[in-house]
Rosetta silent file (secondary structure, phi, psi, omega in degrees, C-alpha in Angstrom):
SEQUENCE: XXXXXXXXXXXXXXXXXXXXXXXXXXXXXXXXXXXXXXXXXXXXXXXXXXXXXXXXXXXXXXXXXXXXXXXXXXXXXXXXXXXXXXXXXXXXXXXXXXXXXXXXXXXXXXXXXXXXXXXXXXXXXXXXXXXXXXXXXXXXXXXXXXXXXXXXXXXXXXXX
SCORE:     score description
SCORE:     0.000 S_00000001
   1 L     0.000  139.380 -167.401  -79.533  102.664 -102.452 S_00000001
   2 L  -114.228  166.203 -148.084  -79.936   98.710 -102.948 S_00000001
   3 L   -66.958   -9.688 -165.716  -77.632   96.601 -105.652 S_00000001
   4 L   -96.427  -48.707  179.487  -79.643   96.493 -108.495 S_00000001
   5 H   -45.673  -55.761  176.968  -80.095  100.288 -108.960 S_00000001
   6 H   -53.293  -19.676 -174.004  -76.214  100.993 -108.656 S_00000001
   7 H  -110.105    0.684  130.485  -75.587   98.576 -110.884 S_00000001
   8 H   -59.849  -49.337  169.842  -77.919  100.176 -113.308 S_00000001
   9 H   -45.829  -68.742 -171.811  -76.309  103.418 -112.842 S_00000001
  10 H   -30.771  -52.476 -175.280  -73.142  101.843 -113.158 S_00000001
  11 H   -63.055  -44.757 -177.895  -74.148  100.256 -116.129 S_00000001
  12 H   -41.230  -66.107 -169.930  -75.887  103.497 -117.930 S_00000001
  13 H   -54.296  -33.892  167.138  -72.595  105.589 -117.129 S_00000001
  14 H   -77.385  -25.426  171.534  -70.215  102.746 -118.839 S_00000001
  15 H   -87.890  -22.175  171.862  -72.300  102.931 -121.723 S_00000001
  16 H   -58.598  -37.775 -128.058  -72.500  106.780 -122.144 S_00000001
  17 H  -107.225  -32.735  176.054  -68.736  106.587 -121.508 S_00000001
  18 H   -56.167  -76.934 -149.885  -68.398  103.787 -124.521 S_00000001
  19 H   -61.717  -40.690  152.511  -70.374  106.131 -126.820 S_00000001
  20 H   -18.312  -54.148 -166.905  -68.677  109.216 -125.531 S_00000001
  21 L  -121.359   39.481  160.101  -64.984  107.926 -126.672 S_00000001
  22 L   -87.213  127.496 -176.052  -66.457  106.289 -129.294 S_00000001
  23 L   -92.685   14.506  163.738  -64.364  107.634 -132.931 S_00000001
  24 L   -60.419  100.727 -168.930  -66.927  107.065 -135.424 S_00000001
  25 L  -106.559   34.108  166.931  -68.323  110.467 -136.261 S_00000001
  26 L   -99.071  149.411  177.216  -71.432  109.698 -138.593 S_00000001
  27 L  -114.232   19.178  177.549  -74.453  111.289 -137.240 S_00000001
  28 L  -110.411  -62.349 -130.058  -77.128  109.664 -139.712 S_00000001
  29 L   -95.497  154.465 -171.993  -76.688  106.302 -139.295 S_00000001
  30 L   -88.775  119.145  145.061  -78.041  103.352 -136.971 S_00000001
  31 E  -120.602  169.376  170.278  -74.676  101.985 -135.005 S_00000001
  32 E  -143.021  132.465 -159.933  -74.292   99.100 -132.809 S_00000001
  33 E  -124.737  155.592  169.266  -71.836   98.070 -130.045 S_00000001
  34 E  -116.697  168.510 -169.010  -71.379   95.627 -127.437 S_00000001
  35 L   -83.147  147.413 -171.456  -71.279   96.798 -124.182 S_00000001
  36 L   -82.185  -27.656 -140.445  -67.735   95.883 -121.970 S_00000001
  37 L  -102.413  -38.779 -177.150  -69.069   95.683 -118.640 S_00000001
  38 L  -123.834   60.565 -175.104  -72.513   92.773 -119.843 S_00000001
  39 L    -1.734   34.356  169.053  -71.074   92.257 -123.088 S_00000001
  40 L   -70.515  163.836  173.386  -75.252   93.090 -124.409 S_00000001
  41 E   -88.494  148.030  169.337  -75.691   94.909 -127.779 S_00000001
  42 E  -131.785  130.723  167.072  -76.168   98.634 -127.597 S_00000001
  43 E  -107.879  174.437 -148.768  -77.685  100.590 -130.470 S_00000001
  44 E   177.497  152.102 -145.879  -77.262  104.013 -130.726 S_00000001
  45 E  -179.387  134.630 -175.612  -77.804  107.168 -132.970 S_00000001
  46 E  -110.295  150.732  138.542  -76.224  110.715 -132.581 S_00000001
  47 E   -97.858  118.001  176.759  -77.934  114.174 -133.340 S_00000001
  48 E   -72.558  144.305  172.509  -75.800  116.962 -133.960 S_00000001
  49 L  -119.569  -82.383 -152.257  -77.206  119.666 -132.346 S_00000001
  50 L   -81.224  -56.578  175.955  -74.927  123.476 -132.597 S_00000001
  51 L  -172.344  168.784 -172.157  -72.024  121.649 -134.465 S_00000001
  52 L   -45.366   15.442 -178.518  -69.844  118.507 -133.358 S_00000001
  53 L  -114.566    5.399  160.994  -68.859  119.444 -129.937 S_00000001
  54 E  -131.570   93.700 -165.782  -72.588  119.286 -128.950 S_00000001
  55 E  -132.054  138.716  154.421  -74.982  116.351 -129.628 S_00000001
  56 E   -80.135  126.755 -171.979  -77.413  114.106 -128.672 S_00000001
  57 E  -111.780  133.173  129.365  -77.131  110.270 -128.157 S_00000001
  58 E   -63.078  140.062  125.264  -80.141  107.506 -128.163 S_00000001
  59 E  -140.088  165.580 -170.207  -79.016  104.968 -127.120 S_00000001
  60 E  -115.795  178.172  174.604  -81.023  101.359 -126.652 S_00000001
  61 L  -166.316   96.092  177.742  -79.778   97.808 -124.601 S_00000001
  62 L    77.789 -137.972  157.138  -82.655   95.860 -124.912 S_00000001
  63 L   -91.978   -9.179  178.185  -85.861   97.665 -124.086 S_00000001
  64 L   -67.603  110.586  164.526  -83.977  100.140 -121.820 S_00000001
  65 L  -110.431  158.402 -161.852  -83.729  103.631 -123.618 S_00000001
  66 E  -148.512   97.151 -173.715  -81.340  106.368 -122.716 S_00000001
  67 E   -90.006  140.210  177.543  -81.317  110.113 -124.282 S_00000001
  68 E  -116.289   81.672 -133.726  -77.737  111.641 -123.715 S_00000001
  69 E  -114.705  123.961  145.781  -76.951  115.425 -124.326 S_00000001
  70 E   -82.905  112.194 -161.790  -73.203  115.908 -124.722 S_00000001
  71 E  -142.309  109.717  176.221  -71.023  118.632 -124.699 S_00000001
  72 L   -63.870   24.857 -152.398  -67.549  118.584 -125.708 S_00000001
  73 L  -101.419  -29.874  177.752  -67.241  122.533 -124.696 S_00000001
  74 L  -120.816  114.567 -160.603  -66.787  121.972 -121.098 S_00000001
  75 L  -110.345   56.929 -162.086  -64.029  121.467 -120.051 S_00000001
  76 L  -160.262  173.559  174.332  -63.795  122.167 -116.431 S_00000001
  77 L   -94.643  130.671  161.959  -65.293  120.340 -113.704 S_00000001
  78 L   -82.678  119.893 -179.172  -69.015  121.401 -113.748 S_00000001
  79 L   -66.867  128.298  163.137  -71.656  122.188 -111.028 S_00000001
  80 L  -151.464  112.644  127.532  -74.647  120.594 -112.285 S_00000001
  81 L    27.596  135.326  171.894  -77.719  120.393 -110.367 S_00000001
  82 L   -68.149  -40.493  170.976  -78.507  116.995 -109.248 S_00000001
  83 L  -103.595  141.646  150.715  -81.589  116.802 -111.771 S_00000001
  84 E  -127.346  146.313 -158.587  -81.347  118.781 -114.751 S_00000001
  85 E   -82.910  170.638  176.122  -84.059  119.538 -117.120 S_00000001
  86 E  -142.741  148.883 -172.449  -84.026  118.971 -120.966 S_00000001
  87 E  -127.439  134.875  165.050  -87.091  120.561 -122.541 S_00000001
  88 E  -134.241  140.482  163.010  -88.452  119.696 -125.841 S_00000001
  89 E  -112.389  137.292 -164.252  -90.838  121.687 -127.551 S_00000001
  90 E   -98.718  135.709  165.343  -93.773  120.485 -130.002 S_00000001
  91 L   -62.727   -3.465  167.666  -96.406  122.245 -131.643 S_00000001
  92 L   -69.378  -15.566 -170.133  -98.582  120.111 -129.279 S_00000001
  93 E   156.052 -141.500  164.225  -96.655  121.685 -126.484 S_00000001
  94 E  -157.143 -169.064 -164.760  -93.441  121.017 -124.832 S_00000001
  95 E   176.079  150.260 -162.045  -92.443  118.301 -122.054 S_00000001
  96 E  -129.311  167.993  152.641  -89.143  117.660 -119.960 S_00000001
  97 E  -123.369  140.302 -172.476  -87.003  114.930 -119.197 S_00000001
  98 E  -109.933  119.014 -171.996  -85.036  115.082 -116.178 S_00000001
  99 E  -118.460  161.744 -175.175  -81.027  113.512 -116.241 S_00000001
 100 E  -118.699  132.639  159.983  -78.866  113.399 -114.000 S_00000001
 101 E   -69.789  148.822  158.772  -74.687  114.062 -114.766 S_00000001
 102 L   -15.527  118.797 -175.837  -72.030  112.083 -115.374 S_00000001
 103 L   -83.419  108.590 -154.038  -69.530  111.192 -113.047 S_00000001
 104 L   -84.978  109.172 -170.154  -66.594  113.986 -114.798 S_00000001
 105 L  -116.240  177.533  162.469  -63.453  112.072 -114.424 S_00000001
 106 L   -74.090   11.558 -152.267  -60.007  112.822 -116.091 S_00000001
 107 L  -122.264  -43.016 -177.894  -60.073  109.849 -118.484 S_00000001
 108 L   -94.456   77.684  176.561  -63.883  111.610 -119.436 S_00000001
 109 L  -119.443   57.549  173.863  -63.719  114.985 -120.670 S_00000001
 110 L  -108.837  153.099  174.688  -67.061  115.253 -121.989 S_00000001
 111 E   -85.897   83.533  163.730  -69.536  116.604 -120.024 S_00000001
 112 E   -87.597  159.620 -155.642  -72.877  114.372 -120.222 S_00000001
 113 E  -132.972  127.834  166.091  -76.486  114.422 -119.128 S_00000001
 114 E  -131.983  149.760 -179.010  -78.355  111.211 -119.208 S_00000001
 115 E  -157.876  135.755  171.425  -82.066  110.244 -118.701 S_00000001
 116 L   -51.509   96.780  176.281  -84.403  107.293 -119.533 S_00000001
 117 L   -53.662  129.692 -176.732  -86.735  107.495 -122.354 S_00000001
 118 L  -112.290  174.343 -171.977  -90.111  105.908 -122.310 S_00000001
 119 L   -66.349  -50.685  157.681  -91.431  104.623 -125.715 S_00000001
 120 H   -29.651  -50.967 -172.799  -93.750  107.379 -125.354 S_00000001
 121 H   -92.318   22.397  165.823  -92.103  110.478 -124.996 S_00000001
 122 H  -100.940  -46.833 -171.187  -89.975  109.090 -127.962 S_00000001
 123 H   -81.163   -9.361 -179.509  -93.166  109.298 -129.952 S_00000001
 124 L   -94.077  -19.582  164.116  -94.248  113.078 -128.406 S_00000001
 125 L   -76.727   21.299  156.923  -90.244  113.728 -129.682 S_00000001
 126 L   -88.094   -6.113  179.171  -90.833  113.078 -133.156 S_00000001
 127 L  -122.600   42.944 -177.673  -92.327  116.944 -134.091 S_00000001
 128 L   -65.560  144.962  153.885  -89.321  118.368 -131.774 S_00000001
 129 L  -153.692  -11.566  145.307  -88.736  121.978 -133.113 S_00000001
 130 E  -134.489  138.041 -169.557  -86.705  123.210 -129.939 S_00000001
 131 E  -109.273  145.184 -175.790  -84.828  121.517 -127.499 S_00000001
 132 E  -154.333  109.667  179.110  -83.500  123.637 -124.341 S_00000001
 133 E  -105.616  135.235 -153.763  -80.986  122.337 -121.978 S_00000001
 134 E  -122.506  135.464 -171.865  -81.111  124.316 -118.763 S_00000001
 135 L   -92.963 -155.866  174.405  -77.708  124.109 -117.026 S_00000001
 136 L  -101.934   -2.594  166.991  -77.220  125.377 -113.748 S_00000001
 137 L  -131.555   26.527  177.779  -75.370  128.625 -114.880 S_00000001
 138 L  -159.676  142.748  163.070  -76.851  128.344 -118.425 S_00000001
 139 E  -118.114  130.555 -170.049  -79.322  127.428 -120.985 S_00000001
 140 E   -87.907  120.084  152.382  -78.444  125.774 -123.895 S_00000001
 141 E  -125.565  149.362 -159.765  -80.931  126.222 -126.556 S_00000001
 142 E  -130.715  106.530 -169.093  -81.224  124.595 -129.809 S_00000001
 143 E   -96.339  128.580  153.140  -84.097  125.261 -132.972 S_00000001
 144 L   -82.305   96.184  177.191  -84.594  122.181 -134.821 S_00000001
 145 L   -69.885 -170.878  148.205  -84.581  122.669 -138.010 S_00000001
 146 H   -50.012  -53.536  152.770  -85.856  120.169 -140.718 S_00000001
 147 H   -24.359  -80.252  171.792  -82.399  118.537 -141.021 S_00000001
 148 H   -64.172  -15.017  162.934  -82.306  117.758 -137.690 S_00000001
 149 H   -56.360  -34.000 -154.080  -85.631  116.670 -137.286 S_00000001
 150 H   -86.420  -38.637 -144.271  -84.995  114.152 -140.177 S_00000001
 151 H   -90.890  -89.366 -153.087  -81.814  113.210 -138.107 S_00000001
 152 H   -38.567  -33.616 -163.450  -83.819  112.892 -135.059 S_00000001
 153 H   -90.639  -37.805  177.963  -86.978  110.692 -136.253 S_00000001
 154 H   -60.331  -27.200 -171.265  -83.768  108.358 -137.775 S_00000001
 155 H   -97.883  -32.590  159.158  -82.412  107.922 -134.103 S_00000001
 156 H   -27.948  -82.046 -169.318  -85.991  107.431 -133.100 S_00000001
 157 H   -37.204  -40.098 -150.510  -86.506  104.791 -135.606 S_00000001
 158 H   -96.772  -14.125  167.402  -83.365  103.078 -135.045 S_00000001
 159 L   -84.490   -7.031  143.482  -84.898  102.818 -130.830 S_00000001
 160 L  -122.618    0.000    0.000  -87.355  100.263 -131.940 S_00000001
């Protein structure tokens, strides 16, 4: 693997790990942070998805986007798949993103899934109306209601 990628990874996983043990708990709202390891601004937007021990994060650095599905439920170390899928479906259709987990440390005990967002598939995720995260001994699924849609098009918004 050559130096630039790892030190993307590196970088992704320190910022999931900011917003992770971050103690702000509004879910509406545009925040913004700087990042410790290349002191850059990170903006960032949560979506509650079942209730606050499961959510989604945007978050942006620049033009780099990064969808984040968290779940404060598991609490164990977890087999996950190297790729795992995240499904969203549209009435146009549906479409995946594929993330890879988190390196699950004791200091970190949420379990997250992260994956790179293109500007596109931010814009086929504005008419979301289910989301499905398929673990490797589960599937998480989630109906998007209006509420959350509203919440969702806000963390969109707040990604350009």
């Amino acid at each position: 693997m050559n130096y630039a990628l790892c030190m993307k990874f590196t970088f992704l996983l320190g910022v999931m790990g900011l917003l992770a043990v971050s103690e702000n708990t509004c879910m509406a709202q545009c925040k913004e942070t700087v990042s410790p390891s290349n002191h850059k601004k990170v903006h960032y937007h949560k979506i509650q998805l079942a209730d606050k021990m499961e959510y989604l994060t945007l978050s942006r650095t620049g033009d780099e986007i990064v969808l984040s599905y968290h779940n404060e439920r598991i609490g164990l170390v977890f087999y996950s798949q190297m790729f795992t899928e995240i499904r969203f479906w549209t009435p146009q259709g549906q479409f995946s993103l594929y993330s890879t987990a988190n390196d699950r440390s004791n200091w970190q005990p949420i379990f997250i899934l992260a994956s790179p967002v293109t500007r596109k598939e931010l814009e086929k995720m504005k008419a979301t109306t289910k989301i499905e995260v398929l673990l490797t001994e589960d599937t998480k699924v989630f109906n998007v209601d209006a509420q959350k849609n509203v919440m969702l098009n806000k963390a969109i918004a707040c990604m350009h």
